[in-house]
N, CA, C and O atoms as a printed pandas DataFrame, in Angstrom:
     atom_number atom_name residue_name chain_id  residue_number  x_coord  y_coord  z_coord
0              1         N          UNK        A               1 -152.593  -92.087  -32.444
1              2        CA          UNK        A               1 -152.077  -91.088  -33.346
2              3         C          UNK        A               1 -153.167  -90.479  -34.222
3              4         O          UNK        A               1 -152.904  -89.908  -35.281
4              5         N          UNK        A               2 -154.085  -90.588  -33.863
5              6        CA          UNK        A               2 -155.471  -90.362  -34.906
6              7         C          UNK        A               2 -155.514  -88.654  -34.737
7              8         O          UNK        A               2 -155.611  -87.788  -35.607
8              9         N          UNK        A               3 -155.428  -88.568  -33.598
9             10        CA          UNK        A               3 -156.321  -86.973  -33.344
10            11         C          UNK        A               3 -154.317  -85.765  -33.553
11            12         O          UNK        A               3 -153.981  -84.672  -33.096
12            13         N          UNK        A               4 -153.504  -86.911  -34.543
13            14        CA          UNK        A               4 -152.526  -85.590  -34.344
14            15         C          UNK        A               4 -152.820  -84.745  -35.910
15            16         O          UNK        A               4 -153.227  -85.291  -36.934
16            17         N          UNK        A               5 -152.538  -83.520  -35.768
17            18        CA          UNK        A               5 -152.647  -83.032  -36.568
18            19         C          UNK        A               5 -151.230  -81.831  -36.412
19            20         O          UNK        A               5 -151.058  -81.227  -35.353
20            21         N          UNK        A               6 -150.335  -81.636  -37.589
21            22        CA          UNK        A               6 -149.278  -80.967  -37.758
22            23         C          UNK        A               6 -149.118  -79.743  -38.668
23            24         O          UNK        A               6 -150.062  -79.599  -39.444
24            25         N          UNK        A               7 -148.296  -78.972  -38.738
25            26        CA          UNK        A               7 -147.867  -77.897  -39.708
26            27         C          UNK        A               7 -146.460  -78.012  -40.391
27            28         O          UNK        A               7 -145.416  -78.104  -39.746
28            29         N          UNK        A               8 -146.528  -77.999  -41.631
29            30        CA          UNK        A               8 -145.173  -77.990  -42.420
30            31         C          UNK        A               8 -144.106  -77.057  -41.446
31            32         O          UNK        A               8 -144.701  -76.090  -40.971
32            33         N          UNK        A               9 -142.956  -77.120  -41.126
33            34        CA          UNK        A               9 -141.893  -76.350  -40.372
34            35         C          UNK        A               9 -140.930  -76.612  -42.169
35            36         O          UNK        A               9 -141.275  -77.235  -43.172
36            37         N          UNK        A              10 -139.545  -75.711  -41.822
37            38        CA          UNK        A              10 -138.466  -75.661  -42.418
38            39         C          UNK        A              10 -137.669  -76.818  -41.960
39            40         O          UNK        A              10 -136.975  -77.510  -42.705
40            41         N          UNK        A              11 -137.830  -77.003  -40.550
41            42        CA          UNK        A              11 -136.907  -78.241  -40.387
42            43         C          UNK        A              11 -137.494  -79.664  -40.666
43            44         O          UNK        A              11 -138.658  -80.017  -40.476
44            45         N          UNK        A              12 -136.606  -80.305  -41.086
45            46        CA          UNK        A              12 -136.576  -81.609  -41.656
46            47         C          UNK        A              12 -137.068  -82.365  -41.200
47            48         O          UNK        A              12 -137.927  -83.048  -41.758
48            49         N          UNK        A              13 -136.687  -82.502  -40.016
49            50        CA          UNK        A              13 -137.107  -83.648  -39.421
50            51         C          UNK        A              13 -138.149  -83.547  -38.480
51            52         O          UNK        A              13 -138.328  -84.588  -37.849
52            53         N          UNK        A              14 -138.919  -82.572  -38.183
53            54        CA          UNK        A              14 -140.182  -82.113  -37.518
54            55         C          UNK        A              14 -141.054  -81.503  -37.894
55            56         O          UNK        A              14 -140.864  -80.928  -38.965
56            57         N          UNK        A              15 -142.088  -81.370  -37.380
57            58        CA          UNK        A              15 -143.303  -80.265  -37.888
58            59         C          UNK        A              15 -143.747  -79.997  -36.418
59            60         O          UNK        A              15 -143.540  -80.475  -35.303
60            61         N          UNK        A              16 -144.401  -79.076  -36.935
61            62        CA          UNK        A              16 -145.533  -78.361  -35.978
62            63         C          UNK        A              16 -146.555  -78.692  -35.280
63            64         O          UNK        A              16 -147.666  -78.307  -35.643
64            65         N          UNK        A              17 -146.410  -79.420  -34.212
65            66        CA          UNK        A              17 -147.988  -79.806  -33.761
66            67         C          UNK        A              17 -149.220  -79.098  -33.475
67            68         O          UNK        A              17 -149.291  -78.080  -32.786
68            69         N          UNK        A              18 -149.828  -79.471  -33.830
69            70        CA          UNK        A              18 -150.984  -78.231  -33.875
70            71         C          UNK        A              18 -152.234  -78.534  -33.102
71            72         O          UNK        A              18 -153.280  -77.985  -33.448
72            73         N          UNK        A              19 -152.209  -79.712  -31.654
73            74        CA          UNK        A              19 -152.802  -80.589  -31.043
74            75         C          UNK        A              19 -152.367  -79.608  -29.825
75            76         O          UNK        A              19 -151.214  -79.279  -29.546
76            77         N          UNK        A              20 -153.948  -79.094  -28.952
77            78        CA          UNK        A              20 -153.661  -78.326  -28.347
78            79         C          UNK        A              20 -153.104  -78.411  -26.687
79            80         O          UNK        A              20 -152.545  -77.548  -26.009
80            81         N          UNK        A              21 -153.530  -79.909  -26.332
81            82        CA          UNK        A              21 -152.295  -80.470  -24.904
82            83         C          UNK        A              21 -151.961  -81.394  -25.682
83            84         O          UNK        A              21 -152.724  -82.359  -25.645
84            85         N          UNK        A              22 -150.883  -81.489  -26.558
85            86        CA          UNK        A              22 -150.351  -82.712  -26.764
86            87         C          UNK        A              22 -149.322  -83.260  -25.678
87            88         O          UNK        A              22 -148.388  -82.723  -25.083
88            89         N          UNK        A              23 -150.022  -84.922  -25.648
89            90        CA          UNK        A              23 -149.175  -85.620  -24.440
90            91         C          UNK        A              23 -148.453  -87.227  -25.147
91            92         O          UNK        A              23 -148.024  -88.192  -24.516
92            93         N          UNK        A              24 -148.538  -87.025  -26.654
93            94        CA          UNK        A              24 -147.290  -88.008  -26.580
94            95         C          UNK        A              24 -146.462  -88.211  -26.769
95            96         O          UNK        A              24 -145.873  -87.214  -27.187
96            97         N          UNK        A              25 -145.734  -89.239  -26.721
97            98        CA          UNK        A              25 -144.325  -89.502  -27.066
98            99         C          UNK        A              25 -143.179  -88.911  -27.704
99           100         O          UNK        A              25 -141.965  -89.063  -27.569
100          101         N          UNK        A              26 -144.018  -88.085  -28.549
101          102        CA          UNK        A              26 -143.249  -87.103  -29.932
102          103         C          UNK        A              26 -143.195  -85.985  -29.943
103          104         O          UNK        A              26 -142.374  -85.271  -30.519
104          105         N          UNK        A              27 -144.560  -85.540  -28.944
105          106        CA          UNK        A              27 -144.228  -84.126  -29.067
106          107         C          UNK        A              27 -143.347  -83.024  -28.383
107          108         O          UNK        A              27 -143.801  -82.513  -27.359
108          109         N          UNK        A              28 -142.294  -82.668  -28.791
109          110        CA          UNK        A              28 -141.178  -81.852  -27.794
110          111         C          UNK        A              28 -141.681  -80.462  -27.552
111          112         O          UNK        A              28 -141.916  -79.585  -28.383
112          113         N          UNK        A              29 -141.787  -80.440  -26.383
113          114        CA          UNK        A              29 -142.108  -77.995  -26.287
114          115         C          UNK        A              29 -140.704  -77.417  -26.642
115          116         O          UNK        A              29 -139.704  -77.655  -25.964
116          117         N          UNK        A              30 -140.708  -76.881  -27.413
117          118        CA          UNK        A              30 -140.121  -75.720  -28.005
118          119         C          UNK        A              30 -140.615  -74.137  -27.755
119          120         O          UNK        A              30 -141.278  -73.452  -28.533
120          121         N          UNK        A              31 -140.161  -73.811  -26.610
121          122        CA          UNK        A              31 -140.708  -72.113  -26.245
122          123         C          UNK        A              31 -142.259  -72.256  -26.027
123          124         O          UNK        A              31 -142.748  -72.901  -25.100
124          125         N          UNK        A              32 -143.044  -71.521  -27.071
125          126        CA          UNK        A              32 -144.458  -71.641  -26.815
126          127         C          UNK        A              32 -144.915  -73.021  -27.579
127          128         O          UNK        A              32 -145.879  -73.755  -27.361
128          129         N          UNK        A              33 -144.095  -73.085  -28.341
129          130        CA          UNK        A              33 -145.131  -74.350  -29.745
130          131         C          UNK        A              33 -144.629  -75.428  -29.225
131          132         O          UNK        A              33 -143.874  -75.303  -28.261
132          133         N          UNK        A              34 -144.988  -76.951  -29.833
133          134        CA          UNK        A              34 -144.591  -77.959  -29.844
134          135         C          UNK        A              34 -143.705  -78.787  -30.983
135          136         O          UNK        A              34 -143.674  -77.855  -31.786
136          137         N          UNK        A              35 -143.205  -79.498  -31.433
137          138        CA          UNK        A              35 -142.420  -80.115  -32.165
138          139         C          UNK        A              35 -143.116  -81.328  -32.561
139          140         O          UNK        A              35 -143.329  -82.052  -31.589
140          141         N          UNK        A              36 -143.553  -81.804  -33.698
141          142        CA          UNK        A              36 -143.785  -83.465  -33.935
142          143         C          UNK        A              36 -142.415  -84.109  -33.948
143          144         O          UNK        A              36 -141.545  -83.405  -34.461
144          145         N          UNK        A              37 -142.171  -84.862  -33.660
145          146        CA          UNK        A              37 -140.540  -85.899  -33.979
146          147         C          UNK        A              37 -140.951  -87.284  -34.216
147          148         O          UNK        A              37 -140.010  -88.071  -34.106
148          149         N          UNK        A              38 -141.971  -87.765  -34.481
149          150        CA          UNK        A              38 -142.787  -88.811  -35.164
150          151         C          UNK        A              38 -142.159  -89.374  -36.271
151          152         O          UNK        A              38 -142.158  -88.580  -37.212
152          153         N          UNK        A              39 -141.533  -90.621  -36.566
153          154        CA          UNK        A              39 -140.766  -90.710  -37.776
154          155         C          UNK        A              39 -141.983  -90.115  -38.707
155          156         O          UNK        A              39 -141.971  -89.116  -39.427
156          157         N          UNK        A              40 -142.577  -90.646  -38.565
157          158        CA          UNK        A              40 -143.928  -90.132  -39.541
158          159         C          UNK        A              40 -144.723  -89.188  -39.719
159          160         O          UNK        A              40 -145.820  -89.374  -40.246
160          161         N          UNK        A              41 -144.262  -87.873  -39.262
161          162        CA          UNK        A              41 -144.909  -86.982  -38.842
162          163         C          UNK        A              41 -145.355  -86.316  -40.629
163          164         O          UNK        A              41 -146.440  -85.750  -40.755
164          165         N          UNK        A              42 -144.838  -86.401  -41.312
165          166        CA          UNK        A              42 -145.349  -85.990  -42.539
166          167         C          UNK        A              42 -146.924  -86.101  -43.122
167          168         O          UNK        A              42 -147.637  -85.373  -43.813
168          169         N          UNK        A              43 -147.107  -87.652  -42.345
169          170        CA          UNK        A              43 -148.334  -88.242  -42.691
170          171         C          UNK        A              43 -149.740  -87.048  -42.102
171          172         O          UNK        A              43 -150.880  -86.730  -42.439
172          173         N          UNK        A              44 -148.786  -86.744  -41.103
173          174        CA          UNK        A              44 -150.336  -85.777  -39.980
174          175         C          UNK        A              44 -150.378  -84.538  -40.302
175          176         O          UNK        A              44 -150.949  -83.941  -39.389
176          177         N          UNK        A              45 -150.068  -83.830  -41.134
177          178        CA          UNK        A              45 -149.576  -82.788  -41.627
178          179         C          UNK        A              45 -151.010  -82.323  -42.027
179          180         O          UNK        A              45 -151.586  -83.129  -42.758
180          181         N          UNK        A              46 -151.623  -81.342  -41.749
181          182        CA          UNK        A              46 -153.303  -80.924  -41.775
182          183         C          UNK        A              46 -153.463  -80.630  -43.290
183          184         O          UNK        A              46 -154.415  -81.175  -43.848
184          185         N          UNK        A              47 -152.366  -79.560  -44.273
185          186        CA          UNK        A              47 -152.471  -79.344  -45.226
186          187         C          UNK        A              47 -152.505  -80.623  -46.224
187          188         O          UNK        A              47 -153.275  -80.736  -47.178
188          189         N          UNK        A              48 -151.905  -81.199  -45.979
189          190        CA          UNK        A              48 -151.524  -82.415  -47.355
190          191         C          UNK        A              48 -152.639  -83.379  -46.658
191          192         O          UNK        A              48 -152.812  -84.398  -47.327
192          193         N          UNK        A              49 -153.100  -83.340  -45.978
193          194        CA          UNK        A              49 -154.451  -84.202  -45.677
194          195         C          UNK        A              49 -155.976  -83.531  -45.739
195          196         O          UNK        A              49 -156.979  -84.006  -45.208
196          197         N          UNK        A              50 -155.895  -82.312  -46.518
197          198        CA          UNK        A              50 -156.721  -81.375  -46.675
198          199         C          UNK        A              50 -157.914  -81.593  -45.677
199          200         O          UNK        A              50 -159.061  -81.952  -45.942
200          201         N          UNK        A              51 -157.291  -81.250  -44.332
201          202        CA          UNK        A              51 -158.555  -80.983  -43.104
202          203         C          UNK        A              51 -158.057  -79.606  -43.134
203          204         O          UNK        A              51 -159.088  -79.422  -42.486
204          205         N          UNK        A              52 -157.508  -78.455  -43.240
205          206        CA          UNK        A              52 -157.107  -77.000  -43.392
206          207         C          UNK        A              52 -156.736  -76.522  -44.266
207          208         O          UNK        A              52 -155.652  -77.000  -44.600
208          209         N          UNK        A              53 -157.157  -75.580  -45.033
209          210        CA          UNK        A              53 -156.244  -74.509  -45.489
210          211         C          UNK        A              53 -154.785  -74.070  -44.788
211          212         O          UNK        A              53 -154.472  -74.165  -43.601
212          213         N          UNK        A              54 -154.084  -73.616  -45.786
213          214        CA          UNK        A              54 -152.731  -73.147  -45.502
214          215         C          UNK        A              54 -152.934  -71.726  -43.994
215          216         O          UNK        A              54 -152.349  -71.547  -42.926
216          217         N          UNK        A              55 -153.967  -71.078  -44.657
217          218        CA          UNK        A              55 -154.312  -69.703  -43.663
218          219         C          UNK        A              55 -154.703  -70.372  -42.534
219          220         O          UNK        A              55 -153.988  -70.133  -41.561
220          221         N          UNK        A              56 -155.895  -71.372  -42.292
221          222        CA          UNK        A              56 -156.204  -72.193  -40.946
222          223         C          UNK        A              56 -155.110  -72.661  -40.368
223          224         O          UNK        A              56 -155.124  -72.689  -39.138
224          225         N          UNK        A              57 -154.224  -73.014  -40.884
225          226        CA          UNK        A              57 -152.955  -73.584  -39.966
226          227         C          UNK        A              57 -152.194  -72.739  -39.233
227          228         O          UNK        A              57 -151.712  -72.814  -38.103
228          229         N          UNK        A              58 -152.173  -71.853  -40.160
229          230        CA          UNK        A              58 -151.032  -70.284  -39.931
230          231         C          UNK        A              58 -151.864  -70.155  -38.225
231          232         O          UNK        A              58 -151.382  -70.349  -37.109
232          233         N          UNK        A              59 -153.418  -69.708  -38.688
233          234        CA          UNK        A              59 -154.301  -69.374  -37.406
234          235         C          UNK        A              59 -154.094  -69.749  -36.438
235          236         O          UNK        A              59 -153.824  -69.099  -35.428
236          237         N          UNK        A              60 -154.237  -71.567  -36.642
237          238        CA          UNK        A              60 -154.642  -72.197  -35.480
238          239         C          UNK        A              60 -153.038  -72.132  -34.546
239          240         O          UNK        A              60 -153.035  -71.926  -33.332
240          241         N          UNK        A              61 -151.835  -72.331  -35.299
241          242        CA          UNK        A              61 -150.511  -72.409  -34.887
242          243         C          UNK        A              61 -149.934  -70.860  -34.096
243          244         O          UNK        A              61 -149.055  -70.876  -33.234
244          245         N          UNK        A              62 -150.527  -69.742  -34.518
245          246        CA          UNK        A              62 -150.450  -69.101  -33.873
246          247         C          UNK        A              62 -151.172  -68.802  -32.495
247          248         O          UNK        A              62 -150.720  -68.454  -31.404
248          249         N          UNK        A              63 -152.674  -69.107  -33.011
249          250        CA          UNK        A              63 -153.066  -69.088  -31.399
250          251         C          UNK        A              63 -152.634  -70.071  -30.406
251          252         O          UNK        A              63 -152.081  -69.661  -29.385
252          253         N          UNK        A              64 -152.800  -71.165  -30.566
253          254        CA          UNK        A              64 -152.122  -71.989  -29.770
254          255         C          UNK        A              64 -150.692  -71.933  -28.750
255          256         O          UNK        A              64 -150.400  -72.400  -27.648
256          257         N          UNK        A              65 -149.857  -70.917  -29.992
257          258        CA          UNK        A              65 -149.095  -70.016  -28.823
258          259         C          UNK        A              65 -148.733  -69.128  -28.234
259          260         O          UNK        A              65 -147.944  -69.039  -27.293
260          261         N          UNK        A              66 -149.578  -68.069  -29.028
261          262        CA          UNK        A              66 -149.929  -66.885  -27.733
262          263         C          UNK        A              66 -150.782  -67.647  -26.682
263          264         O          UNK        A              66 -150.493  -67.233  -25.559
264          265         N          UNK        A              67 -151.841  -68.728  -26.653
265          266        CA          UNK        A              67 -152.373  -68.834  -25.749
266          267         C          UNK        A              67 -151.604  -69.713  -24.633
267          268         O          UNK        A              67 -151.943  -69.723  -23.449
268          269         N          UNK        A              68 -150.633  -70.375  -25.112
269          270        CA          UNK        A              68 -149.371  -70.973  -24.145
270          271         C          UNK        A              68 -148.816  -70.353  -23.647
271          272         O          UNK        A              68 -148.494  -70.597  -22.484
272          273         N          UNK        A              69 -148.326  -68.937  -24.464
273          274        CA          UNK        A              69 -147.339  -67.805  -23.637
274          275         C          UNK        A              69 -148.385  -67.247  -22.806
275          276         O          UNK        A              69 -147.998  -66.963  -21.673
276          277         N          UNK        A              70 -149.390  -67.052  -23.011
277          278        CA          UNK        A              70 -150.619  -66.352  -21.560
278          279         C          UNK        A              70 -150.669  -66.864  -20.733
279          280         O          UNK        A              70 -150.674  -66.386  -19.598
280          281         N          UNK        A              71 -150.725  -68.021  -21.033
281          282        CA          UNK        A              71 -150.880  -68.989  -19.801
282          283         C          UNK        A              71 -149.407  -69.037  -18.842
283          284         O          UNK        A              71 -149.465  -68.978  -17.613
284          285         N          UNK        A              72 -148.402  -69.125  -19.418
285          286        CA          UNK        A              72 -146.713  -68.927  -19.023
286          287         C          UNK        A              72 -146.968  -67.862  -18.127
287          288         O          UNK        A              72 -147.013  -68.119  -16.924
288          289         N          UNK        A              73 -147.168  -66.522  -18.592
289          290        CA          UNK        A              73 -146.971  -65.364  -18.659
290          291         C          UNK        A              73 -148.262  -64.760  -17.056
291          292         O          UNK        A              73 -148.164  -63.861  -16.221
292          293         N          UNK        A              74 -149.059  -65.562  -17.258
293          294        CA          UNK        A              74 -150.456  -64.965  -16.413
294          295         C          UNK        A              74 -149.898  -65.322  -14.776
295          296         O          UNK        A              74 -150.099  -64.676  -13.748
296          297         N          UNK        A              75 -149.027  -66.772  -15.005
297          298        CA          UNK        A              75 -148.018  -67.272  -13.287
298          299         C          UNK        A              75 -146.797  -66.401  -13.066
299          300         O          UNK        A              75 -145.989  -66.629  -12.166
300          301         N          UNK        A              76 -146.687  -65.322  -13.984
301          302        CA          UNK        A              76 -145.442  -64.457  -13.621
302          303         C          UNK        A              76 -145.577  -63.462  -12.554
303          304         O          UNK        A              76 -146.720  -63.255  -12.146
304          305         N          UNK        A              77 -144.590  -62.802  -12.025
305          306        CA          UNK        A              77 -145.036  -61.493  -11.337
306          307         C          UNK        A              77 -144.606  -60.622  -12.201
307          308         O          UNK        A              77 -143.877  -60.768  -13.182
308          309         N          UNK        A              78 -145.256  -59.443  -11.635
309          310        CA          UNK        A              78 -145.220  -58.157  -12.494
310          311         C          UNK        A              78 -144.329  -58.098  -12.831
311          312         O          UNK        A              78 -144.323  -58.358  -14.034
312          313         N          UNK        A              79 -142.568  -57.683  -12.125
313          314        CA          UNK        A              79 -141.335  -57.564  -12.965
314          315         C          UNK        A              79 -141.191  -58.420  -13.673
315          316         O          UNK        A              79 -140.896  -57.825  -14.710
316          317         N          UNK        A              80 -141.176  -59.758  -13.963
317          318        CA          UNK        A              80 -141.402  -60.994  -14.828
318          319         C          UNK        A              80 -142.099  -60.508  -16.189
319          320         O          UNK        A              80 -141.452  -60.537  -17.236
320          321         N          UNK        A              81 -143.409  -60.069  -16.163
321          322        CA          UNK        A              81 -143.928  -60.266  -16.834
322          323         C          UNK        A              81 -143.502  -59.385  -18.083
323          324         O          UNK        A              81 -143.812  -59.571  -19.260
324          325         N          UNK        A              82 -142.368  -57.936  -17.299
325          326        CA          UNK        A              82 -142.341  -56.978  -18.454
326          327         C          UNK        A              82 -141.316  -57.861  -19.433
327          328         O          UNK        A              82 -141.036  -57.539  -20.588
328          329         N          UNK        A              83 -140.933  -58.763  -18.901
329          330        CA          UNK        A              83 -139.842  -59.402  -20.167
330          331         C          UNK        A              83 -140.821  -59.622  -21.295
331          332         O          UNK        A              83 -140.466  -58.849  -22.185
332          333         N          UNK        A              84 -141.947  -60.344  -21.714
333          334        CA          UNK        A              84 -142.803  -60.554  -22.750
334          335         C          UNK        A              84 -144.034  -59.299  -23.176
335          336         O          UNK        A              84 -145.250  -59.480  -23.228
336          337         N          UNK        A              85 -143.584  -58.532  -23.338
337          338        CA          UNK        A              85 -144.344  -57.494  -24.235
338          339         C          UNK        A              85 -145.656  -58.037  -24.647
339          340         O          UNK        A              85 -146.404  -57.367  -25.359
């Protein structure tokens, strides 16, 4: 659990993983992003462990999933692909 690092979400009981193949136990895909479900996921939270700024998180959480939806998006065929703008 060392290398997880998360983003505050609205929901309660999860955050944001911000670990760019995350492969364990906790992390659920949700569309492009991932989910922490870690009872403890509070602890990995990048901001309150000041390894990021609030803006670095925003960053890194966004690229992480445009670069998931590219990757989704790059195995589509052309009519496919016009669904994602």
């Amino acid at each position: 659990m060392e290398e997880c690092l998360t983003k505050q979400l609205l929901l309660l009981g999860a955050s944001g993983c911000l670990v760019e193949k995350p492969h364990c136990g906790f992390a659920d895909n949700f569309g492009f992003s991932f989910l922490c479900g870690h009872p403890e996921h509070t602890k990995f939270q990048a901001h309150a462990a000041g390894v990021l700024s609030h803006e670095e998180i925003n960053a890194r959480y966004d690229a992480l999933r445009r670069n998931r939806r590219d990757e989704f998006t790059a195995k589509l065929d052309e009519q496919s692909k016009g669904y994602f703008p």
